[in-house]
C-alpha positions as CSV (number, residue, x, y, z in Angstrom):
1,X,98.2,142.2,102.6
2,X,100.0,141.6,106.0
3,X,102.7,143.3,104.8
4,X,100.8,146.2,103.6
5,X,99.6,146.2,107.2
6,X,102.8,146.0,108.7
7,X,104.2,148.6,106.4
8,X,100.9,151.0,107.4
9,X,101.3,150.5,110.7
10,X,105.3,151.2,110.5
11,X,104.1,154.8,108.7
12,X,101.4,155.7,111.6
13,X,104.1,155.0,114.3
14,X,106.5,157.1,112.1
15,X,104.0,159.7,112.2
16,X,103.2,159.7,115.9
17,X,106.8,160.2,117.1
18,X,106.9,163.2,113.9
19,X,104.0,164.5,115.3
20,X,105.5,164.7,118.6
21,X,108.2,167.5,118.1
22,X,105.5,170.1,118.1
23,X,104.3,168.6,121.1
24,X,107.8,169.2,122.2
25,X,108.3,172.9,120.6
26,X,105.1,173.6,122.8
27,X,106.5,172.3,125.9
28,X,109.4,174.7,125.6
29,X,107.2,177.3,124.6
30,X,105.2,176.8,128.2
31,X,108.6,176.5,130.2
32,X,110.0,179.9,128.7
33,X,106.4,181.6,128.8
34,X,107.0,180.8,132.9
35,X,109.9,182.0,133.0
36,X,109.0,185.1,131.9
37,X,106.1,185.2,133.9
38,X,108.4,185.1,136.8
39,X,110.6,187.9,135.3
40,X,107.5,190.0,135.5
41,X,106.4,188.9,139.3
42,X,109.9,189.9,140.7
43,X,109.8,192.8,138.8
44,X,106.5,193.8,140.7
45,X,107.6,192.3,143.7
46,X,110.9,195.1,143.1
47,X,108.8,197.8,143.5
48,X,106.2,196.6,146.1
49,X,107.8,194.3,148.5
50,X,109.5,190.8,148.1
51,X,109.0,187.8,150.1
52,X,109.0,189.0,153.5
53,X,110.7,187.6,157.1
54,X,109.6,189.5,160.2
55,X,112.3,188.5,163.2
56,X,112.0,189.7,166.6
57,X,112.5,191.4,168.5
58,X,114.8,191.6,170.7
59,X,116.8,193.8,173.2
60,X,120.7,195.1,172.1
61,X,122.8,196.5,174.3
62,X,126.3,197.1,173.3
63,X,129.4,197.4,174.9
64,X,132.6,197.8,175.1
65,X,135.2,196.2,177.5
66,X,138.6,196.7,178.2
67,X,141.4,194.6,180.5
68,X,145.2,194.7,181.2
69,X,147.4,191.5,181.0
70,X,150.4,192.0,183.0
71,X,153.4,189.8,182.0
72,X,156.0,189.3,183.9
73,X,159.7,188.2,183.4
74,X,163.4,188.4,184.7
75,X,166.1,189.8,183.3
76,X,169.7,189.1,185.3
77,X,168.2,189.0,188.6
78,X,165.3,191.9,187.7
79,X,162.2,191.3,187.7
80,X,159.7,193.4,185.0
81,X,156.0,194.0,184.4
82,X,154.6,194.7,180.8
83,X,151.2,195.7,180.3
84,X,149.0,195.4,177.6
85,X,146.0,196.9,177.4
86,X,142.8,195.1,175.0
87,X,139.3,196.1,174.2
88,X,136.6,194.3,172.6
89,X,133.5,195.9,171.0
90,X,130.4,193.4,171.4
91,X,127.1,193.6,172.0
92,X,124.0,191.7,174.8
93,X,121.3,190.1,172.7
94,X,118.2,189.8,174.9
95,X,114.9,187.5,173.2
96,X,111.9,188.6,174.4
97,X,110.9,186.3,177.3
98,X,106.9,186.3,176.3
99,X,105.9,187.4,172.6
100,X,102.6,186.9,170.9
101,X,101.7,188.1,167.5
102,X,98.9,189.1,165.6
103,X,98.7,189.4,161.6
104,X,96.0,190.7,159.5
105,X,96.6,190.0,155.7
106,X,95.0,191.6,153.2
107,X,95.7,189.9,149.8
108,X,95.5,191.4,146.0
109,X,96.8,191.8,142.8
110,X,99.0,193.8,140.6
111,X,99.5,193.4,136.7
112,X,102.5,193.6,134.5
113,X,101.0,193.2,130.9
114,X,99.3,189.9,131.1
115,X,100.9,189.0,134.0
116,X,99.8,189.3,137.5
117,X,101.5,188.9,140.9
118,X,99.8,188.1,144.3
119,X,100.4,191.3,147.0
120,X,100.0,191.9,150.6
121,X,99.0,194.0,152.7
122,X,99.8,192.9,156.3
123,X,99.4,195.1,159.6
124,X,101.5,193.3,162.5
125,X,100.6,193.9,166.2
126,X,103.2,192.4,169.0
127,X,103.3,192.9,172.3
128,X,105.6,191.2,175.4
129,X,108.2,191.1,177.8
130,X,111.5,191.2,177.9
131,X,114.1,190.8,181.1
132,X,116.9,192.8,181.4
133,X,119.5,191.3,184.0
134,X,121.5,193.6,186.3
135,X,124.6,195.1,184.7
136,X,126.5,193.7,187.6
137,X,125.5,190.2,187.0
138,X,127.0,190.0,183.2
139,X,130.3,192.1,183.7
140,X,132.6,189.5,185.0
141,X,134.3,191.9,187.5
142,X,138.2,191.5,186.3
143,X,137.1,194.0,183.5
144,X,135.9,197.8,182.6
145,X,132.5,198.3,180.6
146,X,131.3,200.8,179.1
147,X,127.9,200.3,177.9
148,X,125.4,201.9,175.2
149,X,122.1,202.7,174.6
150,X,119.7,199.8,175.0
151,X,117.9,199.0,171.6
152,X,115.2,197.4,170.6
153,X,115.8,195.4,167.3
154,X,113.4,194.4,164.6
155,X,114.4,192.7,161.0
156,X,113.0,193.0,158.0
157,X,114.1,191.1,155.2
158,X,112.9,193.9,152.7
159,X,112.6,197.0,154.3
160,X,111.0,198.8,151.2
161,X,108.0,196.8,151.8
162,X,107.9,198.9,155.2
163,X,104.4,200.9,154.9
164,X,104.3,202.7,158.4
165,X,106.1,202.0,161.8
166,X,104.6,203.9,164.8
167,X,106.6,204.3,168.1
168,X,107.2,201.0,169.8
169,X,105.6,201.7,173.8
170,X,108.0,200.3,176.2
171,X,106.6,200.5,179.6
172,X,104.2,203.1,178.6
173,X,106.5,205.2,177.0
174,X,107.1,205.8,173.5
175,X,110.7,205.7,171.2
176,X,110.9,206.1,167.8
177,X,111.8,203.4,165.4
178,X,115.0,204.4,163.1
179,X,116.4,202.2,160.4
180,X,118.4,199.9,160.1
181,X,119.0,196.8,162.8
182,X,122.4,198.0,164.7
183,X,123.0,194.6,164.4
184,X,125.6,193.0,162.1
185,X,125.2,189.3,163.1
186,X,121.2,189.8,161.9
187,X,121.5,189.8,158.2
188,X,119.3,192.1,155.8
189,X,117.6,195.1,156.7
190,X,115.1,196.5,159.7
191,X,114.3,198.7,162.4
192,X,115.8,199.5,165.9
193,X,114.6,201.7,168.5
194,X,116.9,203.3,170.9
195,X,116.0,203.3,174.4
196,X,117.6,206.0,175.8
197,X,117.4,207.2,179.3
198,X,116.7,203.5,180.4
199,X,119.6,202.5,183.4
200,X,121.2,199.2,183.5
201,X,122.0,199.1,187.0
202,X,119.2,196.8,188.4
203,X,117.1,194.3,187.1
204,X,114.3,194.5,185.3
205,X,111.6,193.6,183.1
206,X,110.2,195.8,180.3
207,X,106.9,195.2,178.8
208,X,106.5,196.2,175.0
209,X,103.9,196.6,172.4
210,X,104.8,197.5,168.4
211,X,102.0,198.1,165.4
212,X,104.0,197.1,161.8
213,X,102.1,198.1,158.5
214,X,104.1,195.7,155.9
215,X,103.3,194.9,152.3
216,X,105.1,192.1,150.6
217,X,104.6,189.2,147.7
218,X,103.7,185.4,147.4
219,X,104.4,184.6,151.0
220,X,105.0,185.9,154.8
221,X,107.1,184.7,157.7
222,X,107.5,185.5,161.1
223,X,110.6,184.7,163.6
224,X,109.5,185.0,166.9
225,X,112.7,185.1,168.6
226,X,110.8,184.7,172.1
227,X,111.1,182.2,174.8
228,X,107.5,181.6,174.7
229,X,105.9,183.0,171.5
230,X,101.9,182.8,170.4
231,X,101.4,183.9,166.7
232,X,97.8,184.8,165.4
233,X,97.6,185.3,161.7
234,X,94.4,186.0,159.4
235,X,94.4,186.7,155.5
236,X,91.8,186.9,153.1
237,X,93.3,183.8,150.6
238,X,91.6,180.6,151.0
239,X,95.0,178.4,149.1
240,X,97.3,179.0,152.3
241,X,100.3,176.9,151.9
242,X,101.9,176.4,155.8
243,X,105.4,175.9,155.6
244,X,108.2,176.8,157.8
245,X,109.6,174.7,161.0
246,X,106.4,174.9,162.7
247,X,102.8,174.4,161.8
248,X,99.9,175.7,163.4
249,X,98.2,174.6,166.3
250,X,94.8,175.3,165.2
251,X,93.9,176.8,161.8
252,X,90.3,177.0,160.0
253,X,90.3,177.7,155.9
254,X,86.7,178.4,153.8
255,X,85.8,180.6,150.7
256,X,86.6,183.9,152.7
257,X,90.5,183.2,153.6
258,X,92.0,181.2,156.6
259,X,92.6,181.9,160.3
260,X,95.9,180.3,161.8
261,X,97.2,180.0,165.3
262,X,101.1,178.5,166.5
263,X,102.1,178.2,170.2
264,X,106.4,178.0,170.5
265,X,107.2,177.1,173.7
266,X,111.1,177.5,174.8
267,X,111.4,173.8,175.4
268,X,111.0,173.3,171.8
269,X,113.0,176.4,170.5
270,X,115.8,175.2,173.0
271,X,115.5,172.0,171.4
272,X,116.2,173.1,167.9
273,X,119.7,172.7,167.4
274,X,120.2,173.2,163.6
275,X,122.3,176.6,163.2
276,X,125.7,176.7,164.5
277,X,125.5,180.5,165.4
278,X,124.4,182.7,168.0
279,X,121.5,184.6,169.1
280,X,119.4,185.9,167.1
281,X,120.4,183.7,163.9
282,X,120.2,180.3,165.3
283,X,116.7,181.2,165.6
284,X,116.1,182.8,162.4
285,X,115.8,179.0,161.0
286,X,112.5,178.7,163.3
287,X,110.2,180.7,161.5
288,X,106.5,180.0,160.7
289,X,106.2,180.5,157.1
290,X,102.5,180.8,155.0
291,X,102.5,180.7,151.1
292,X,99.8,182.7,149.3
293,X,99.8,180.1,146.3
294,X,97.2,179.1,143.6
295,X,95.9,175.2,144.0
296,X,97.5,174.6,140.8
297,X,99.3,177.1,138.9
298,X,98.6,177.6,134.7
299,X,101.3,176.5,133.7
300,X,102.3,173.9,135.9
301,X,99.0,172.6,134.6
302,X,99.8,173.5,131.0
303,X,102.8,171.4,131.6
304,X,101.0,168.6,132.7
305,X,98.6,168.7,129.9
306,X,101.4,168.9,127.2
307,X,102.6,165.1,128.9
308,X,99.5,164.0,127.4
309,X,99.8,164.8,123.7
310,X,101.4,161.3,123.0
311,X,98.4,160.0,124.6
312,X,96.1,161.3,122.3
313,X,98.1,160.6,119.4
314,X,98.4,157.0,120.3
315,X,94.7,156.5,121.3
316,X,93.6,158.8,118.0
317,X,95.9,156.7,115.1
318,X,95.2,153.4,116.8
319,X,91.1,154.1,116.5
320,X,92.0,155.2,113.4
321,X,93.4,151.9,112.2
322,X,91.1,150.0,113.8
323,X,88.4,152.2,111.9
324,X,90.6,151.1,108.7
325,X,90.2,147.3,109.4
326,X,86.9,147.3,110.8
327,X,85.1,149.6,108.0
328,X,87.1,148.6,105.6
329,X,88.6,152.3,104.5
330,X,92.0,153.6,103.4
331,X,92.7,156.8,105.1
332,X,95.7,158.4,103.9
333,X,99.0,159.4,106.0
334,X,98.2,163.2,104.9
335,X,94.8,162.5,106.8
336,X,97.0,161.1,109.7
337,X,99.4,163.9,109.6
338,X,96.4,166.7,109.6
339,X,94.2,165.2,112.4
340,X,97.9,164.8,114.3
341,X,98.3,168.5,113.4
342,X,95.1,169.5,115.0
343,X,95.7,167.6,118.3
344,X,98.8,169.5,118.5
345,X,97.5,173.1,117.5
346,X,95.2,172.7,121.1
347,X,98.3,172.8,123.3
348,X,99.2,175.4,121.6
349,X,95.4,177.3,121.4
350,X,95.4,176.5,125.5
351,X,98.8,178.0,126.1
352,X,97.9,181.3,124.4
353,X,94.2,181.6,125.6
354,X,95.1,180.7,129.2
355,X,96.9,183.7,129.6
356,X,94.4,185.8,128.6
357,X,91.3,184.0,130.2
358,X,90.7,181.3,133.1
359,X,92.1,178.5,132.2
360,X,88.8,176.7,132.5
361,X,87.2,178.7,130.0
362,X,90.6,178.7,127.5
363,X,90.5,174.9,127.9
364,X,86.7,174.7,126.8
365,X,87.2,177.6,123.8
366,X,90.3,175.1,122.9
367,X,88.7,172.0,123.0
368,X,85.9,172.8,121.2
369,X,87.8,174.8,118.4
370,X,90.0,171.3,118.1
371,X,87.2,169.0,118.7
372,X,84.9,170.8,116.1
373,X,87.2,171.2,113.3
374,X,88.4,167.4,113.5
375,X,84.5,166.5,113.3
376,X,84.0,167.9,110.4
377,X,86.8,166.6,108.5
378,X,86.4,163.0,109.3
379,X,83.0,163.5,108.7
380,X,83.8,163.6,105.3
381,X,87.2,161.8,105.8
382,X,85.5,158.6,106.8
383,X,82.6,158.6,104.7
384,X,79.7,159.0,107.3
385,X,78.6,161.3,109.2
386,X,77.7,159.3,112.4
387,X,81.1,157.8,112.6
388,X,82.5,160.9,112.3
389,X,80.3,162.4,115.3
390,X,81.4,159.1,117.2
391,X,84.8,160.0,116.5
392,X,84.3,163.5,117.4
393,X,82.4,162.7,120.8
394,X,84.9,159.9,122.1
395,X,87.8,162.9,121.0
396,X,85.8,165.4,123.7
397,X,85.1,162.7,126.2
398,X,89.0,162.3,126.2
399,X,89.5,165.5,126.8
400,X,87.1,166.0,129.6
401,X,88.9,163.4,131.7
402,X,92.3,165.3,130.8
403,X,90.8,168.6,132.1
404,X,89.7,166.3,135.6
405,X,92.9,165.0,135.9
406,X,94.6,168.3,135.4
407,X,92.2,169.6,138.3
408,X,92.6,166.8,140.8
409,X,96.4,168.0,141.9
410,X,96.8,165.3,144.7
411,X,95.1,162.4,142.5
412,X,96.5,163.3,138.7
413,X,98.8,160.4,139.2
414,X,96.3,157.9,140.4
415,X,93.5,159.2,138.3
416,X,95.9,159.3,135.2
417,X,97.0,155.3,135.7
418,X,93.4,154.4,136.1
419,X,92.5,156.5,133.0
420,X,95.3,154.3,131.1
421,X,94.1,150.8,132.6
422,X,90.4,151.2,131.4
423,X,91.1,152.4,127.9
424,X,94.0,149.7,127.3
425,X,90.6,147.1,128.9
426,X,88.3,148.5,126.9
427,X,89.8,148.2,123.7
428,X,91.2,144.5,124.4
429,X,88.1,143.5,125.7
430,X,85.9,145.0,122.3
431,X,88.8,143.4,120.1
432,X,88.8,139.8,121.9
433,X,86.5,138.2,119.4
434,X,88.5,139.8,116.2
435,X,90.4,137.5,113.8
436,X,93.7,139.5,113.6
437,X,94.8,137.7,110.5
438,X,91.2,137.5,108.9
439,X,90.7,141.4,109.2
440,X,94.6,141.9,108.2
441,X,93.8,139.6,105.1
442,X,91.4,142.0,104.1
443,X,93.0,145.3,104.7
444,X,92.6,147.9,102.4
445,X,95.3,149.1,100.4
């Protein structure tokens, strides 16, 4: 009879790890399911607006300079000058001395069949200073400058996403936004706005004030570029996700959205020394970033919950066997392989519901489709209908503390251990008084 049991218990374990490539099949399924779920998001995000990075802005004013170098040599006694005339094109990058921002977000949704992607609505509001030194003072006085229009410069990192751009006021007086940054070392697209008429014989400081209407996807950021910058933002998502190089100073999140604050001070953008490049993109790395993101996405919790399945094949074939022992019964491998099959079919039930429904209500409609249908065969499998209910009731217990642990993001680990520990305790401790080799004496064939 020990063998028999040894042999039975070889066949259950054979079955488990069999079991387990459907498990596995689903766990594919759920990883190319999200990929085309992200297929579908950039393909709304193509036609909305992508990701976007507001940076600036800041004051351009190109130029172009031109000197002689005079060589001189002697020939037999004569003495010759040649004279070569150079130019270089370049440009004055000028960050804003004070900046403050303030952002409104307004946050929906847009679908793609079943598929739905997180939109924006933003309306940006920045006003500030910026100091323009004499031209005097920057022309080093051994060369000729010519110098262009003064522009203000705004990126964009998707200028599609660009709803409406009003006049920027500088001192009071109004120029018109054009596309395009002027600026080749600022990479991607944006806005400039020529200042024309403004003279760059003395110094001065300009103060400036710019509305932005800007829709975008997933997430926003912002790149001051100002010696001292405030940003302000508001949006109407209560899952904000702060990223970026700098978190906020203050920030306050309920059921309604969240309201965020950051102070940059130009001790600590000075300090930042992680690009190699010049003004403006050695300050493009400093940008405070927000994330519009769910607390935990479906399918990185379908994921999660498809990790379980050996769980509850384990924990279901080893009650089973115990149930063999204990009651004395001989359930078949078929019966094995069908209840196996059942625990199975809910990962795949939850993978197709929860795209369709919340994934709190696809996880109950799965559960109890699974739970119910396994109740009523071992009702009838096992010869009694309250052992079968038992069964059927520890089976939905097991999968309430699944669904908890695939809710709790920051304690699935934790809770998940603990969840382990007490059913490998409670079954030793239940078990403690068994005779092993009495009950495997009696096994049933």
């Amino acid at each position: 009879m020990t063998r028999s049991l040894l042999l039975k218990a070889l066949i259950v374990g054979a079955l488990a790890l069999i079991l387990m490539v459907p498990i596995t099949m689903i766990q594919g399924l759920v990883a190319e399911r999200q990929s085309h779920a992200t297929e579908a998001l950039a393909g709304i995000a193509e036609g909305w607006g992508k990701r976007q990075t507001v940076a600036g802005p800041y004051l351009l004013i190109p130029y172009e300079r031109r000197w002689t170098v005079v060589e001189k040599t002697t020939v037999d006694g004569k003495q010759t000058e040649k004279r070569t005339e150079h130019m270089q094109t370049s440009a004055l990058r000028l960050p804003a001395a004070t900046l403050a921002w303030q952002v409104d977000g307004d946050i929906g949704e847009k679908a793609r069949g079943i598929y739905k992607a997180r939109l924006y609505s933003a309306r940006l509001v920045a006003t500030g200073s910026i100091a323009m030194p004499a031209r005097a003072s920057v022309e080093d006085g051994t060369s000729r400058y010519k110098w262009g229009t003064p522009r203000v410069v705004l990126g964009i990192s998707d200028p599609l996403g660009i709803r409406a751009a009003p006049d920027i006021a500088v001192d009071g007086r109004a120029y018109p936004f054009s596309p395009g940054t002027a600026d080749a070392v600022l990479s991607g697209g944006g806005l400039n706005a020529p200042l024309s008429g403004i003279e760059l014989t003395e110094a001065r400081t300009f103060s400036l004030s710019l509305t932005l209407e800007l829709g975008g996807s997933e997430a926003f950021a912002i790149a001051p570029l100002g010696a001292d910058a405030n940003v302000t933002m508001r949006a109407d998502w209560p899952h904000p996700s702060f990223q970026g190089r700098y978190l906020p100073a203050q920030h306050e999140i309920d059921a309604t959205g969240f309201r965020a604050s950051w102070k940059i001070s130009r001790f600590a953008a000075a300090g930042d020394a992680g690009a190699n490049c010049a003004f403006p993109c050695s300050r493009l790395n400093q940008a405070i970033a927000v994330s519009f993101i769910e607390p935990v996405g479906i399918y990185q919790s379908l994921e999660r919950a498809s990790k379980y399945g050996f769980l509850f094949l384990g924990l279901t074939f080893a009650a089973f066997m115990l149930i063999e022992l204990l009651r004395r019964l001989a359930i078949h491998p078929v019966q094995y392989t069908l209840v196996g099959l059942a625990l199975a079919i809910f990962f795949l039930l939850l993978v197709a519901l929860s795209e369709h429904i919340p994934f709190g209500a696809a996880y109950a409609v799965a559960t109890a489709a699974c739970v119910g249908v396994i109740t009523v065969y071992l009702v009838r499998a096992l010869s009694s209908a309250l052992l079968g209910l038992a069964f059927g009731a520890g089976l939905a217990s097991l999968y309430g503390m699944l669904y908890a642990l695939l809710k709790a993001e920051d304690y699935a680990l934790l809770g998940g251990s603990i969840l382990l520990f007490v059913l490998l305790a409670a079954a030793m401790l239940a078990t403690r008084r068994l005779d092993w080799y009495a009950l495997s004496a009696k096994a049933p064939a």
